[in-house]
C-alpha positions as CSV (number, residue, x, y, z in Angstrom):
1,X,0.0,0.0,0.0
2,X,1.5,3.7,-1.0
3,X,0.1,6.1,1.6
4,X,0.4,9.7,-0.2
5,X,1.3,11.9,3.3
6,X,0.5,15.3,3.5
7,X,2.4,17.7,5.9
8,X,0.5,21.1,4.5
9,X,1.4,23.3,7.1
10,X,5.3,22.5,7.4
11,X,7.6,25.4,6.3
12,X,11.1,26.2,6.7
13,X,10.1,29.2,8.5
14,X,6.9,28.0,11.4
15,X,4.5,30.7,11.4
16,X,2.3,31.8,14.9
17,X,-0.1,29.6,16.1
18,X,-3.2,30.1,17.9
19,X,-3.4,33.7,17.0
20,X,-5.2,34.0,20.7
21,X,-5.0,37.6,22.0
22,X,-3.7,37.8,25.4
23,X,-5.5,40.0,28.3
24,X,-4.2,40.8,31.7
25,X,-6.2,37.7,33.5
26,X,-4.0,35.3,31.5
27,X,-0.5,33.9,31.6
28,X,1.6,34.8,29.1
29,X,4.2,32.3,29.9
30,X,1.6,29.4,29.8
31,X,0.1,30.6,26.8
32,X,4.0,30.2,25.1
33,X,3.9,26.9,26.2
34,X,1.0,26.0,25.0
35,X,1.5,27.3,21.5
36,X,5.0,25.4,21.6
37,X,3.0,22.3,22.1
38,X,0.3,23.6,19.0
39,X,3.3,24.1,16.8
40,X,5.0,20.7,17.5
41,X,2.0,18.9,16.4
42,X,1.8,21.0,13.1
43,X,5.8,19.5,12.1
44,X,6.2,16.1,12.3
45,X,9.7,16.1,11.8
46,X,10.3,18.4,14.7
47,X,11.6,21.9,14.9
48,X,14.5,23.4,16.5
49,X,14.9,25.6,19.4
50,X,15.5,28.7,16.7
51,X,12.7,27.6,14.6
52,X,10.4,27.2,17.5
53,X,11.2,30.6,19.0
54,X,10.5,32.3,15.3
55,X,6.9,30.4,15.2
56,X,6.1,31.7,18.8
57,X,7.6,35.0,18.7
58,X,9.9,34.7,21.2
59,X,13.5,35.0,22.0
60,X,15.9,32.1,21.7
61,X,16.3,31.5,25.6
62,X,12.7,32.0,26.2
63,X,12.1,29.1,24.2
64,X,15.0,27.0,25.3
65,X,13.6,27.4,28.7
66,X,9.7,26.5,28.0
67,X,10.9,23.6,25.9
68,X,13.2,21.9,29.1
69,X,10.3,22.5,31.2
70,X,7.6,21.1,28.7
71,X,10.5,18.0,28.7
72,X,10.7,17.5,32.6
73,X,6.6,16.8,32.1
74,X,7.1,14.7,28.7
75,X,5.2,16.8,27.2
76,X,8.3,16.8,24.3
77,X,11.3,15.1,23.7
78,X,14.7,16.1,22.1
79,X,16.2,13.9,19.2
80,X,20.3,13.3,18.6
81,X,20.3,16.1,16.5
82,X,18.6,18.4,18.9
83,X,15.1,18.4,16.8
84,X,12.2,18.7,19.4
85,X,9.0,16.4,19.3
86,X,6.0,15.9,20.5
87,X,6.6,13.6,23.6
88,X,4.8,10.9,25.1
89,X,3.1,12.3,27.9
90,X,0.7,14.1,25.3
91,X,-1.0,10.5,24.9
92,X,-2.3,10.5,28.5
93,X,-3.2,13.6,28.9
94,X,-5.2,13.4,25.1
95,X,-6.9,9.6,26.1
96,X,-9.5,10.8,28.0
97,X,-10.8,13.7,25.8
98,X,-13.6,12.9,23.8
99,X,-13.4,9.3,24.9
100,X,-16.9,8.0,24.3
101,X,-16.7,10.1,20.7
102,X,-13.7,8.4,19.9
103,X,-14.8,5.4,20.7
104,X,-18.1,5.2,18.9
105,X,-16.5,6.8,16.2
106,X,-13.3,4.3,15.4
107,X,-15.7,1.6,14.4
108,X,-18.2,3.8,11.5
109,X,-15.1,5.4,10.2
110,X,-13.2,2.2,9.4
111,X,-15.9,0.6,8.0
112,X,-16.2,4.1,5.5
113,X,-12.3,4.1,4.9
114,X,-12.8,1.2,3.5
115,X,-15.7,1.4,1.6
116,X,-14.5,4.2,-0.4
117,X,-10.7,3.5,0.1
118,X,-10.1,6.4,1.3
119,X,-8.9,8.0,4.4
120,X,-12.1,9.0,6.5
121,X,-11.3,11.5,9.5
122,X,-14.0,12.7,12.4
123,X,-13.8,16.5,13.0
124,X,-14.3,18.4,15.8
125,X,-15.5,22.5,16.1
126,X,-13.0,24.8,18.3
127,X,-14.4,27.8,19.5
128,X,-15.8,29.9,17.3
129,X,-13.8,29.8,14.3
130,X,-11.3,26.9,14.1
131,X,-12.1,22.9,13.1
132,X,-9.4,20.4,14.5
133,X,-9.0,16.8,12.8
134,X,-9.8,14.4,15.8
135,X,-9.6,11.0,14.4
136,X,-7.9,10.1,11.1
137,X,-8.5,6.3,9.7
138,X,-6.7,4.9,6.6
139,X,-7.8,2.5,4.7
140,X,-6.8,-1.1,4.9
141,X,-7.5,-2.2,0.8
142,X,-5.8,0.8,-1.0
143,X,-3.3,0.7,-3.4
144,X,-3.0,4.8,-2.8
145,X,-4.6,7.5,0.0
146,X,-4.2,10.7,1.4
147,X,-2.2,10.7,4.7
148,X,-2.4,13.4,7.6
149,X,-2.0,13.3,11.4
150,X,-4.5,13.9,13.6
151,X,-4.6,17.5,15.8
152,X,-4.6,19.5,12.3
153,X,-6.4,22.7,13.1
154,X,-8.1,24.6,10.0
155,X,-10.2,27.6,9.7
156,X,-13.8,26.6,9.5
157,X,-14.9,28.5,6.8
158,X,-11.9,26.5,4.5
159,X,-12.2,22.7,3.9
160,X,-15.2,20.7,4.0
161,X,-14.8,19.9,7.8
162,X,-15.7,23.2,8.6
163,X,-18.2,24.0,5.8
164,X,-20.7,21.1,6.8
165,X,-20.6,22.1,10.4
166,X,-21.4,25.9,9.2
167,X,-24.4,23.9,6.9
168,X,-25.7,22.4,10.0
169,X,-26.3,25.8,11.7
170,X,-29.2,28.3,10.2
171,X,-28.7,29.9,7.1
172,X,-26.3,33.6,8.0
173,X,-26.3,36.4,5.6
174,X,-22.6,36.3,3.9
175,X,-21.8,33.1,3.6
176,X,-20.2,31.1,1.3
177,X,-22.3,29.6,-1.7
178,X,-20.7,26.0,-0.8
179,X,-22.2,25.8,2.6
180,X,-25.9,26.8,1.2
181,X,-25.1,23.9,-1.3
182,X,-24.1,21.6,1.3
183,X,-27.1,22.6,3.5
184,X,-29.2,21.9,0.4
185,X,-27.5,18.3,-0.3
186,X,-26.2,16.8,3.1
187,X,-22.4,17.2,2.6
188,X,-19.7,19.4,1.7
189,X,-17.2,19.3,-1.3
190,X,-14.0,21.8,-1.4
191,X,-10.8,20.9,-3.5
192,X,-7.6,22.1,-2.6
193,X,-8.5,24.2,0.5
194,X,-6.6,22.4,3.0
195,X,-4.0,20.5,1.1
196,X,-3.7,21.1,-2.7
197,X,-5.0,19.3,-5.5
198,X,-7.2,17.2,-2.4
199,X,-10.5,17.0,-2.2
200,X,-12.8,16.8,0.7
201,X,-16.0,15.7,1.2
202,X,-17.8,15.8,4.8
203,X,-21.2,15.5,6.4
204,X,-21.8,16.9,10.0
205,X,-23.2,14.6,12.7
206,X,-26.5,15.3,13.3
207,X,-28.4,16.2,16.5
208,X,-25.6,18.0,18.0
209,X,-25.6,21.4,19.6
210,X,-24.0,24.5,17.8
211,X,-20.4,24.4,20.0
212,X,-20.5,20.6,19.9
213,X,-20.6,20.6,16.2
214,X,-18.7,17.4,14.5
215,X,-18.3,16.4,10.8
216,X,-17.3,13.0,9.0
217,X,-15.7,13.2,5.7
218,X,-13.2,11.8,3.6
219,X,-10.2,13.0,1.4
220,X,-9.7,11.6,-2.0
221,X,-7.8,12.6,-4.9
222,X,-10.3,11.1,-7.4
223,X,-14.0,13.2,-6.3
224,X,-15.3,11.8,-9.9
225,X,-18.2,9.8,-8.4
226,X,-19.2,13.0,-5.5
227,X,-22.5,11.9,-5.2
228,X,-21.8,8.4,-4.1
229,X,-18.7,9.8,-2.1
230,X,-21.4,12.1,-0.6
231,X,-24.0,9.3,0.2
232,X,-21.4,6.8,2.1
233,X,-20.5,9.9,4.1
234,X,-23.7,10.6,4.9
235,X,-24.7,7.8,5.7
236,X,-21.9,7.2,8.4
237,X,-23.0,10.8,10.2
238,X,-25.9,9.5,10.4
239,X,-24.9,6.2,12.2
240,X,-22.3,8.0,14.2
241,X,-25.6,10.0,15.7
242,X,-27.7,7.9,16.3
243,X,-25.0,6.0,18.5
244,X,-24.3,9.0,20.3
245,X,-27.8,9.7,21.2
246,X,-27.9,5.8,23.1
């Protein structure tokens, strides 16, 4: 099997983060941390202490001395050649969030992964603008698939992730043509938004509140047959719901 990996948001150069805006009740030194953690999970080849301090806007000791602290709690680890990683003690800390979703979720997505042979992922709204990529399955009877991690944070007005979740939610003046299209047929459809030359094709779950919002979809370079695409990912929201409402 030839799994075709994306790493989109990788540059030589890591940009900022969150983009949260700080106010006087938070910690600025925690929110650093924090987006050290955010940026780690957005290069999976690691970055290094100068790279990280560019993508959080910090100074070079700053970030030397958030990363050893982040180590001491495992929350990243330093390769030979002094690359930084994600580090182990993420997996605890990420196994109980979400834990029932995940759970009811593994089993609908693999069976759509490989129905279409395609990668299916389960999406998840955060906050008010932002999608993040909760659960990626690959399929196990492809010759060829799209490969991403999951954690990937998009905008949710880019990607059809996000656009299916804003179809879910009553029509708003200004919004895109594609979610009034997706409202009109079940699922979304955008090409190249998140990755190039990909195209994604989601359905949100149905029944769930407006800050709760999740979408299942699936990334294919081949979107010749969208309707039947469209109609298997449909059909898994709609299982994926009524499990969730048990």
């Amino acid at each position: 099997m030839t799994s075709i990996r994306s790493d989109a948001k990788t540059s030589e150069t890591p940009g900022r983060t969150s983009g949260i805006q700080l106010d006087s009740r938070m910690s600025k030194t925690l929110h650093h941390g924090l987006e050290i953690l955010e940026l780690l999970t957005q290069h999976k080849y690691g970055l290094t202490i100068t790279e990280i301090a560019a993508g959080v806007g910090v100074h070079r000791t700053v970030a030397d001395r958030l990363v050893r602290t982040l180590e001491a709690h495992r929350l990243c680890r330093r390769t030979e050649n002094k690359r930084i990683l994600p580090g182990s003690g993420l997996i605890s800390l990420a196994g109980s969030v979400e834990q029932d979703l995940r759970e009811l979720a593994r089993p609908v997505l693999e069976e759509l992964a490989d129905a279409v042979e395609a990668t299916a992922h389960l999406a998840v709204r955060e906050g008010e603008d932002a999608v993040r990529a909760m659960m990626v399955i690959e399929p196990r009877n492809s010759r060829a698939h799209v490969g991403f991690h999951p954690g990937q944070v998009d905008p949710i007005n880019r990607g059809s992730a996000g656009l299916a979740m804003l179809a879910a939610l009553p029509p708003r003046e200004g919004e895109r043509p594609e979610v009034t299209h997706a409202r009109e047929r079940g699922f979304a459809v955008t090409t190249g938004e998140v990755t190039h030359s990909i195209t994604g094709i989601s359905a949100a779950v149905p029944n769930r509140r407006p800050a709760d919002l999740v979408s299942i979809g699936v990334s294919v370079f081949d979107s010749s047959d969208e309707q039947k695409l469209g109609a298997a990912v449909m059909d898994a929201a709609r299982r994926l719901g009524a499990l969730l409402l048990r």
